[in-house]
C-alpha positions, 0 to 999 in steps of 0.5 A: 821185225825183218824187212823183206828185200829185193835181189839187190838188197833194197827194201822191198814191198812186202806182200799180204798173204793172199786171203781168199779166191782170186775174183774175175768179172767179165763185162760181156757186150759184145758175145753171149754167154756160150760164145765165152763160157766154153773157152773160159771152162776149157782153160779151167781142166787144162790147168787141172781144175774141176769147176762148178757153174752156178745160175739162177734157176733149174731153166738155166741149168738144163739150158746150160747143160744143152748149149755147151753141148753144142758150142764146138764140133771140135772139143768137148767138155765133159760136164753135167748136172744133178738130173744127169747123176755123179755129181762128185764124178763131173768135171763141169758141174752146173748147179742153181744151188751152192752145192760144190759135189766135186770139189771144184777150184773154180767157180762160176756165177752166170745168168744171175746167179749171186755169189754167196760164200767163196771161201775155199776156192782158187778163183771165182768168175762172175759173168754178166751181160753188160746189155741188161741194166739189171745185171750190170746193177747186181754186178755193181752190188756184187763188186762193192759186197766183195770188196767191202768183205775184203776179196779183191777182185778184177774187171775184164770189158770187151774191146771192140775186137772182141778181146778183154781188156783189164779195166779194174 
């Protein structure tokens, strides 16, 4: 049995490999939704990333697809969904469904939406409106599920400037 060192020589903590996604949760109270989701998408396909983003029903889906059409006059975030065709051709891809047609590295789960299998992603983000008492219990009931199938994950909460803050 070896033991890792550090630069020094001393004994070191040796890392575990990491088993799965890296897994985010922003507890939104003082914007909404686009107000975020653009910017976090945006650093996505700077880094390389296509992206899904799942949410509950077909209605979120063409809300969705209309909104961050008109998030920025400035930048534009090329994305679609099953109506719009290409599928596997869509940077952004938004989705009610566990599909991932363009073998995104990133996953979003917004608006409800519930987390099933995240195996094989990079990073996994789930967003939830920390004004609705039933979205904070499913983010609650999400956490625990995740970390009792042994992803670890992080808590991002808005500070009073509007910025995040790690909170877990």
């Amino acid at each position: 049995m070896s033991t890792k060192t550090d630069r020094s020589g001393k004994p070191g903590k040796s890392k575990t490999p990491k088993s799965g996604p890296e897994v985010l949760f922003y507890h939104l109270e003082r914007a909404k939704l686009l107000d975020i989701l653009p910017s976090l998408l945006e650093k996505s396909l700077e880094r390389g990333w296509q992206a899904v983003v799942q949410v509950n029903t077909e209605k979120q889906v063409g809300e969705l697809n209309g909104g961050l059409w008109t998030t920025s006059e400035d930048s534009f975030l090329p994305h679609g969904a099953a109506e719009d065709g290409f599928p596997d051709q869509q940077p952004i891809y938004l989705t009610q469904t566990i599909d991932n047609p363009n073998d995104a590295a990133i996953r979003f789960f917004v608006g409800g939406a519930q987390p099933d299998d995240i195996k094989g992603y990079e990073r996994v983000v789930y967003l939830f409106d920390g004004n609705d008492c039933d979205a904070v219990s499913d983010a609650r009931k999400q956490w625990k599920r995740l970390a009792d199938e042994g992803f670890e994950a992080t808590y991002w909460k808005q500070n009073e400037r509007g910025g995040w803050e790690k909170k877990a």
